[in-house]
Backbone as a ProteinNet text record, in pm:
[ID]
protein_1_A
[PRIMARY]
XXXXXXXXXXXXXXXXXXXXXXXXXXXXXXXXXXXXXXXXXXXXXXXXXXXXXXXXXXXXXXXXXXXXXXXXXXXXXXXXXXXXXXXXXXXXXXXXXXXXXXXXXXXXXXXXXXXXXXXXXXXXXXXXXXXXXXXXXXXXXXXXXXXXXXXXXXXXXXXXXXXXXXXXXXXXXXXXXXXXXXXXXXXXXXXX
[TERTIARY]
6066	5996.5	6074.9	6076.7	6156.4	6068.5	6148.3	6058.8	5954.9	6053.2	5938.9	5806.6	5837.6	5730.4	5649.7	5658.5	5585.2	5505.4	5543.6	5530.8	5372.2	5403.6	5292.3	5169.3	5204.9	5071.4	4982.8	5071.7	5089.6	4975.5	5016.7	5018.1	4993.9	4960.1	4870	4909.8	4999.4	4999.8	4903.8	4852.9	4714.2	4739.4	4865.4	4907.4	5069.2	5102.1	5227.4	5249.3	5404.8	5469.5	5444	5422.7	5374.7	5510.4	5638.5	5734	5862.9	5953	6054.4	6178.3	6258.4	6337.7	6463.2	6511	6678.5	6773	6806.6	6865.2	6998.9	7060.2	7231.3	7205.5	7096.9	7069	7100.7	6971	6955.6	7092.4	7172.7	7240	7378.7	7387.9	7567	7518.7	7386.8	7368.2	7402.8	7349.7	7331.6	7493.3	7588.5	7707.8	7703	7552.7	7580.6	7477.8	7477.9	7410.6	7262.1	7120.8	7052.4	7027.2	6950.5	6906.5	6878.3	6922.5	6812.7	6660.3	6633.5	6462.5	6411	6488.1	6415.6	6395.9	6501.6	6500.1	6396.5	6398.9	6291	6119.8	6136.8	5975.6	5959.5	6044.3	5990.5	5957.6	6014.5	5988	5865.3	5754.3	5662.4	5527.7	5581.9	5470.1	5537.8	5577.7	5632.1	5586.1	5641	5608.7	5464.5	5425.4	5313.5	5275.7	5113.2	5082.1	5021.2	5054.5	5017.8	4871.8	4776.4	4682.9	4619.8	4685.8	4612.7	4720.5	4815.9	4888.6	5049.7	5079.4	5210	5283.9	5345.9	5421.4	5540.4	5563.1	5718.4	5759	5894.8	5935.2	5970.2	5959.4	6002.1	6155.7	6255.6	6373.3	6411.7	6513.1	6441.5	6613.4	6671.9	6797.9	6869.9	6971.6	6972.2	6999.5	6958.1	6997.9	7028.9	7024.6	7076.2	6927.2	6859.5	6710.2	6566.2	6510.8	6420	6292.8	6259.1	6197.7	6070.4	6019.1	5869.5	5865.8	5840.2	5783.2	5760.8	5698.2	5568.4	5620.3	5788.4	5803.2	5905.3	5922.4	6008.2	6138	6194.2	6315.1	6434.7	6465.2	6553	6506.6	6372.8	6335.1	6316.7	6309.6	6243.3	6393.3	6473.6	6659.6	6675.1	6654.9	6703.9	6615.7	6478.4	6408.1	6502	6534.4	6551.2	6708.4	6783.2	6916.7	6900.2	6836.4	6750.3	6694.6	6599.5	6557.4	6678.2	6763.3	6836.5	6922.7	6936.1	7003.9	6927.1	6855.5	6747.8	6675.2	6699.2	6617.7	6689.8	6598.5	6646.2	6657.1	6718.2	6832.2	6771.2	6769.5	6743	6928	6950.1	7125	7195.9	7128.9	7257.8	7295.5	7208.5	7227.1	7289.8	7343.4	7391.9	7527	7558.2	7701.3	7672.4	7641.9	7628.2	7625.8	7654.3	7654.6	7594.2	7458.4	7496.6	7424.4	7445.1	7420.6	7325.1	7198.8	7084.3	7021.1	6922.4	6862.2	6705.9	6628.8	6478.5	6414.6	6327.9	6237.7	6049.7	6057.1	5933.5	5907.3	5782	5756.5	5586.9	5526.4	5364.8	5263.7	5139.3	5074.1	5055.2	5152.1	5217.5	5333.8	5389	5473	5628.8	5635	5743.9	5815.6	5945.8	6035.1	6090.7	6112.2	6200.2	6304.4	6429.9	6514.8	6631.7	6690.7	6827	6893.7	7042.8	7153.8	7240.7	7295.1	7360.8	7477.8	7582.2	7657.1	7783.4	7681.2	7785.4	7827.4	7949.8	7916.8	7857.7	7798.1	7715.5	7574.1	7518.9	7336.4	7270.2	7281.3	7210.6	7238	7368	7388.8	7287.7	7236.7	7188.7	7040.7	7043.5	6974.4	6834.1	6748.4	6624.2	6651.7	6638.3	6640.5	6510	6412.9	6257.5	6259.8	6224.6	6211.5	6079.2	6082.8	5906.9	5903.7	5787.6	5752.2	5682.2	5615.5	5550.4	5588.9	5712.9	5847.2	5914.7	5953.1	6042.7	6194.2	6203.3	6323.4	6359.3	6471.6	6533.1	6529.9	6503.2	6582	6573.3	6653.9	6746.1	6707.5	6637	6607.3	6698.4	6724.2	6836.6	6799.5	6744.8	6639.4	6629.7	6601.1	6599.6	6452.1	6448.7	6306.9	6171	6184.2	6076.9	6041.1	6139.9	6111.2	6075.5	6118.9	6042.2	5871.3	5871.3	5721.6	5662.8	5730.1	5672.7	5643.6	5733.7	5716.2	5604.6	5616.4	5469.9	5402.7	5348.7	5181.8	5171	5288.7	5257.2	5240.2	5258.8	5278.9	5424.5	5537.3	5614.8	5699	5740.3	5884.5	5827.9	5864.1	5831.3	5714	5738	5648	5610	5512.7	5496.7	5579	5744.3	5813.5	5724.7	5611	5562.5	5494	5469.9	5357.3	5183.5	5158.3	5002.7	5002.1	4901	4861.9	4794	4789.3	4732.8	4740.6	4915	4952.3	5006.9	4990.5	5036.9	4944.2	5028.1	4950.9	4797.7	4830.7	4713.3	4720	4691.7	4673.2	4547.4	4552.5	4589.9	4597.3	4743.5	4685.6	4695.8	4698.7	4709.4	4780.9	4899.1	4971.4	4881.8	4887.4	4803.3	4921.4	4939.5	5012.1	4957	4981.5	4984	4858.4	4888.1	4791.3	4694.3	4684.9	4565	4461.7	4560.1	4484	4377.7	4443	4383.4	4294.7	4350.8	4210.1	4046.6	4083.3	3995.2	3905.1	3972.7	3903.2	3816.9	3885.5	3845	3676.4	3691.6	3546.8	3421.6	3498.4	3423.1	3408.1	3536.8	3538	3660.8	3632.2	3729.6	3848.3	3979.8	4051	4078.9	4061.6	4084.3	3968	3860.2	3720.3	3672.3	3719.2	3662.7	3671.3
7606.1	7709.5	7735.4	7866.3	7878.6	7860.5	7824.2	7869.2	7994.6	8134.8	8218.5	8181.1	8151.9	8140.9	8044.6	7910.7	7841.9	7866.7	7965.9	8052.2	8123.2	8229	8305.1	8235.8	8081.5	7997.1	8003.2	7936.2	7883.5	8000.3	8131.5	8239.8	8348.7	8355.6	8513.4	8606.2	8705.1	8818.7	8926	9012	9055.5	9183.4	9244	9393.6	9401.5	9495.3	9517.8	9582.4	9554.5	9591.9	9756	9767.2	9923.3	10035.4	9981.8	10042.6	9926.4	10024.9	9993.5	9945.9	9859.2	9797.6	9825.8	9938.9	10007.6	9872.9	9795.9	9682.2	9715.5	9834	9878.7	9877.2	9988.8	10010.6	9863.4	9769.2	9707.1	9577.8	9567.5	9500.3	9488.7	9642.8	9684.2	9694.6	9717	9677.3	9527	9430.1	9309	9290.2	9380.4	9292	9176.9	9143.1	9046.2	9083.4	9034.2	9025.8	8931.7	8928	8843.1	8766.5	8623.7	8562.7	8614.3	8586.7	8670.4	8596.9	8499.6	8441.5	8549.4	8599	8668.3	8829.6	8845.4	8974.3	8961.2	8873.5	8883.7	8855.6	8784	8763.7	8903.5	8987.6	9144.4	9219	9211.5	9258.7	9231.9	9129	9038.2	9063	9014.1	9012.5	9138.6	9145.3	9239.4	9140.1	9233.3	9150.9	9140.2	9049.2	8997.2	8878.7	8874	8751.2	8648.6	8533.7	8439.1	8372.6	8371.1	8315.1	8305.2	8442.1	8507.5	8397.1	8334.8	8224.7	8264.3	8257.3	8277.6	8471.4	8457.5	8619.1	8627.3	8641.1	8725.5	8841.3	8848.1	8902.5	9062.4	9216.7	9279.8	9271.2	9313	9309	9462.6	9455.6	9554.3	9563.2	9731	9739.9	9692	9634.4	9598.1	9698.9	9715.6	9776.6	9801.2	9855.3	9834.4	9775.2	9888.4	9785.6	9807.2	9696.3	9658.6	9770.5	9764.1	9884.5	9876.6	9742.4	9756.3	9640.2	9675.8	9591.8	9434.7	9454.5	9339.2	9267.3	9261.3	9141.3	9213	9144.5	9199.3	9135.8	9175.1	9066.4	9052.4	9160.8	9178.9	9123.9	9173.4	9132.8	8948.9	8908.1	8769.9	8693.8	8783	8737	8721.3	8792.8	8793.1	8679	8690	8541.3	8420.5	8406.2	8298.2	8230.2	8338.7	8307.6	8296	8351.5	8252.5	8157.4	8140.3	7989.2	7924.1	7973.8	7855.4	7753.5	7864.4	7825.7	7762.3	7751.2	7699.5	7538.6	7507.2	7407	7300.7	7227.5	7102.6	7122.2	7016	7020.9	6868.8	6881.8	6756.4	6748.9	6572.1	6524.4	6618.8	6610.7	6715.2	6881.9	6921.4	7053.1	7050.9	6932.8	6933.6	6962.1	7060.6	7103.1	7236.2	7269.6	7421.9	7532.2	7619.6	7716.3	7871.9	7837.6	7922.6	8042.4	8155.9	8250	8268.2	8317.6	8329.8	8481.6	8436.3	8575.2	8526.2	8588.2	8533.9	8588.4	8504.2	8602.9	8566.4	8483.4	8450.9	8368.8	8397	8348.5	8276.9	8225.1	8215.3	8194	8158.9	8203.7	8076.7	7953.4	7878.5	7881	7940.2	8030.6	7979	7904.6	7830.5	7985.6	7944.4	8103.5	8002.4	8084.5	8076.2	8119.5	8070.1	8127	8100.2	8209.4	8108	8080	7984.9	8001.2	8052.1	8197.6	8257.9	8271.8	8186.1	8138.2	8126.5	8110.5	8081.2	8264.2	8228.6	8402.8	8399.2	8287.7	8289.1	8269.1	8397.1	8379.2	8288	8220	8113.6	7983	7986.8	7874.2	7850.2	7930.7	7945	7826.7	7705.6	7666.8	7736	7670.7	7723	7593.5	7733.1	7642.2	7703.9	7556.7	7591.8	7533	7634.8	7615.2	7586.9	7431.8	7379.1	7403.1	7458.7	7501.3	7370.6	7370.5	7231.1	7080.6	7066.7	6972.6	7043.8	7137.7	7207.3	7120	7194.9	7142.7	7257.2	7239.8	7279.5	7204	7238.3	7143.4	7232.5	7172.6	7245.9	7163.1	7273.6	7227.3	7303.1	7209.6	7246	7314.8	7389.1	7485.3	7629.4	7732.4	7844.6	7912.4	8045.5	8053.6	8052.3	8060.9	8059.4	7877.3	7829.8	7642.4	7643.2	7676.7	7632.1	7669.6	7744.3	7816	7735	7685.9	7653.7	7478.6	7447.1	7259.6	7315.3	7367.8	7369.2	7330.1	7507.4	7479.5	7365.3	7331.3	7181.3	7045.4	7124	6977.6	6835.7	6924.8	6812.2	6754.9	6822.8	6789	6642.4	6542.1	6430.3	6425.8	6541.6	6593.6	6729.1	6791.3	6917	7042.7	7101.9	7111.1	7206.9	7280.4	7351.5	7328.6	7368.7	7293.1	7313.8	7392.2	7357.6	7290.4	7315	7264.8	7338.4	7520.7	7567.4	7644.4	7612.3	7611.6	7478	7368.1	7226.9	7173	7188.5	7174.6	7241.9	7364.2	7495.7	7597.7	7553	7649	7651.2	7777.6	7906.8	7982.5	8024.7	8057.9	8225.7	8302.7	8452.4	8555	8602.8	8751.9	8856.1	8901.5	9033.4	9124.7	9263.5	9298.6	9377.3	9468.3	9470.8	9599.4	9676.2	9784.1	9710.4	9640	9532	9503	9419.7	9403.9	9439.5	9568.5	9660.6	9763.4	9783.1	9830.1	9741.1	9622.4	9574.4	9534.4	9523.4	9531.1	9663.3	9757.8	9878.8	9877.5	9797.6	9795.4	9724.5	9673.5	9543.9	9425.3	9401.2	9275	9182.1	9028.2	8939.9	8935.7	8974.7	8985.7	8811.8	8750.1	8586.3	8508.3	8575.5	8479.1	8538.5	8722	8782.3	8683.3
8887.1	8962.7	9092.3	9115.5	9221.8	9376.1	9505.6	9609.2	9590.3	9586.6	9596.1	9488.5	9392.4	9298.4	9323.6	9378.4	9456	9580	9651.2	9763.1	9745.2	9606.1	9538.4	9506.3	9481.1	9429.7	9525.8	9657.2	9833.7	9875.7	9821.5	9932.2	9846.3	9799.2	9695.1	9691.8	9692.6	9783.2	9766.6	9866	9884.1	9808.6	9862.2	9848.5	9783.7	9800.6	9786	9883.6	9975.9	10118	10142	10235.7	10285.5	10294.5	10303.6	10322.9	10282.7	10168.3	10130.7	10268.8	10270.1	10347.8	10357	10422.2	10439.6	10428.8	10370.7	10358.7	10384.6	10377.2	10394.3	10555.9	10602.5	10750	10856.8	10846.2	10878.7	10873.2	10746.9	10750.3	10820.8	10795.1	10922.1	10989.3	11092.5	11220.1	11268.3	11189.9	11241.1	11180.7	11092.8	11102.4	10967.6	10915.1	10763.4	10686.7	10595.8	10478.3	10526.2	10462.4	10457	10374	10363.7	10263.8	10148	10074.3	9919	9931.2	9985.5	9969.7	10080.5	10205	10259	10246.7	10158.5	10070.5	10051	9906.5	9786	9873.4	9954.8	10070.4	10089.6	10151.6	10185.9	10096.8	9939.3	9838.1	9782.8	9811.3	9764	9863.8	10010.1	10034.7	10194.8	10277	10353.6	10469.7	10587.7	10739.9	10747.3	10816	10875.7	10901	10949.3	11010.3	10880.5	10937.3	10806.1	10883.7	10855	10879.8	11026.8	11098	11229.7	11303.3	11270.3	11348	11365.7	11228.1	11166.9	11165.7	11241.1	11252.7	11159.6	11027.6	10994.5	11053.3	11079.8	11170.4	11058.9	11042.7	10975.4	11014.3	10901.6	10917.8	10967.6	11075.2	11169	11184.6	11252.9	11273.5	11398	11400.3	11576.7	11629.5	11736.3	11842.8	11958.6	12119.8	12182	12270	12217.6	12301.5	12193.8	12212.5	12081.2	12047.7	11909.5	11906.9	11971.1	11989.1	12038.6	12157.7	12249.1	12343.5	12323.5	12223.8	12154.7	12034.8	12073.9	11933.9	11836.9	11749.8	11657.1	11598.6	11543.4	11473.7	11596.4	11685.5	11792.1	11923.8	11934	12060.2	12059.6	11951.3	11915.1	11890.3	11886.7	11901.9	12011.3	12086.5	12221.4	12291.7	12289.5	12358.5	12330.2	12162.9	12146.8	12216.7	12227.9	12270.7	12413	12466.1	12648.3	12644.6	12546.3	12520.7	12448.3	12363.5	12357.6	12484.1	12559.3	12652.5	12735.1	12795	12907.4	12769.7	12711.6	12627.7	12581.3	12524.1	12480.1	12299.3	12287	12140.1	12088.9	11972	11900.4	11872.3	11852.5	11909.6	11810.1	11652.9	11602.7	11618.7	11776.3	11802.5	11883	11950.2	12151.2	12088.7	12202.7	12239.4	12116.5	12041.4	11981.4	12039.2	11948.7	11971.3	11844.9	11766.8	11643.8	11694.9	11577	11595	11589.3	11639.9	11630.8	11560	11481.8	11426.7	11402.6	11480.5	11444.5	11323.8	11239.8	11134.8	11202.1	11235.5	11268.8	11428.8	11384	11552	11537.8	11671.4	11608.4	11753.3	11734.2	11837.1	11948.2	11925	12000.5	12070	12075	12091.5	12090.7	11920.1	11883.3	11828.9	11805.3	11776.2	11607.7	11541.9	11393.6	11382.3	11363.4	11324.4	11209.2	11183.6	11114.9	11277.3	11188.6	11228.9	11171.2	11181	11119.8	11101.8	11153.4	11197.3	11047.6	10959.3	10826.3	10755.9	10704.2	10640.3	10531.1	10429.7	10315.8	10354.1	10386.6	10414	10343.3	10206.3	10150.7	10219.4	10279.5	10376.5	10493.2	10508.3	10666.2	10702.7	10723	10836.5	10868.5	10885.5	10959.2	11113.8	11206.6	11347.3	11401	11463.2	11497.6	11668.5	11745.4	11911.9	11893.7	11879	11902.4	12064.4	12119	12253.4	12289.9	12232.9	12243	12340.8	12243.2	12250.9	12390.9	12339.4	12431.4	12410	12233	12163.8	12000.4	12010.4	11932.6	11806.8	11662.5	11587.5	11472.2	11335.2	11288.9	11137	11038.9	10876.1	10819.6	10670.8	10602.9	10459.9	10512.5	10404.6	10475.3	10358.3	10371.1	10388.2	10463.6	10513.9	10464.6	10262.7	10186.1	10207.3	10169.5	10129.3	10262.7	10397.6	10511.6	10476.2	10466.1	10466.1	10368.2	10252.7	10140.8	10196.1	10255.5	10322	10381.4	10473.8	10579.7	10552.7	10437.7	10433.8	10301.7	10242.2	10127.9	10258.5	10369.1	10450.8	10393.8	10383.4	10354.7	10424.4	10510.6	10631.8	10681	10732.4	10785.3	10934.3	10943.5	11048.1	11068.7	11128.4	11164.1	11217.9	11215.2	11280.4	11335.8	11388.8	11456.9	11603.4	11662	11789.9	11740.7	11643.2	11599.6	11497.7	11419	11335.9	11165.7	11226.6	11196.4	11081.2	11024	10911.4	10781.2	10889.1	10802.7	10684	10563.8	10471.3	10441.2	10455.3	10445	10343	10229.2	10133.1	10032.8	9999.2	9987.9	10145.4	10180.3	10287.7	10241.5	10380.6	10379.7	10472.1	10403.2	10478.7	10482.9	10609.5	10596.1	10693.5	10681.8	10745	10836	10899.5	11067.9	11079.8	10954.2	10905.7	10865.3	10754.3	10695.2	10818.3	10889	10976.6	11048.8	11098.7	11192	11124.2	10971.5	10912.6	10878.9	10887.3	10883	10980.3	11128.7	11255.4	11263.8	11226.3	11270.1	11174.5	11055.8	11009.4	11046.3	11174	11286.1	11165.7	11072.9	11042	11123.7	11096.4	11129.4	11031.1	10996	10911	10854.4	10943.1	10903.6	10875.2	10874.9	10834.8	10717.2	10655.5	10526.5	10406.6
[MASK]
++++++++++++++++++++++++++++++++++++++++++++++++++++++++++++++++++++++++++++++++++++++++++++++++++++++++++++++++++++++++++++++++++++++++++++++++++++++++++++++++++++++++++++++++++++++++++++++++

């Protein structure tokens, strides 16, 4: 079984993604190619929040300044390469330097990222800024199996600062519209 397909057990998907993903666009902006797990995640379930906690980041074009105020795959690049710098490193990060590209973020306000650093995107590292810690550290897994350790609860520890996805399933993507259509019916989108 593959991650994603383990993922689907994990994680249901509710809908199908609201908008197809310029993948040529987005990709000669940033200069590489992406994961195929995070392809195939946008193809499946699209950006959003995982359980009112968890933010995927949409794959978004770079540019010179971010499209929204409030977050995003660029703007959530750029935090992280200030926080990289200003933070602490678990020992096999000291003295680095990788490339940073965020996909996620959460309402602790730990950042996700690769290190993009390799030119084969399946290579790429998940590096997690526990806020918490107020540390860097660095899984050797790609962004579905991260998601998929989580909520199975498998990594040796929590790499997050809550709690609010560790070992939590079935959990739930809802995306940003979902959401907000469902507020708008004066429901709780995370208690329906």
């Amino acid at each position: 079984m593959t991650d994603v397909e383990t993922l689907r057990q994990l994680m249901p998907p509710r809908a199908a993604p609201e908008a197809p993903v310029d993948w040529a666009a987005v990709e000669a902006s940033w200069g590489t190619e992406f994961p195929s797990d995070y392809r195939a995640f946008m193809e499946v379930w699209g950006p959003g929040a995982i359980d009112g906690f968890f933010q995927i980041q949409a794959p978004e074009p770079k540019a010179e300044e971010p499209a929204s105020p409030y977050g995003g795959m660029l703007l959530e690049t750029l935090t992280a390469e200030d926080v990289w710098t200003s933070s602490g490193k678990e020992p096999a990060l000291e003295g680095t330097r990788p490339r940073l590209i965020s996909w996620g973020s959460d309402a602790a306000a730990d950042i996700v990222c690769w290190d993009a650093s390799d030119d084969d995107p399946s290579a790429w590292p998940v590096l997690v800024y526990n806020r918490g810690k107020g540390v860097w550290q660095r899984h050797d897994c790609g962004m579905v199996e991260f998601l998929v350790r989580v909520l199975r609860a498998e990594f040796p520890a929590n790499p997050l600062s809550d709690l609010s996805l560790w070992g939590r399933h079935p959990a739930r993507l809802l995306s940003e519209s979902e959401e907000e259509r469902l507020l708008e019916q004066g429901l709780d989108p995370w208690t329906e």
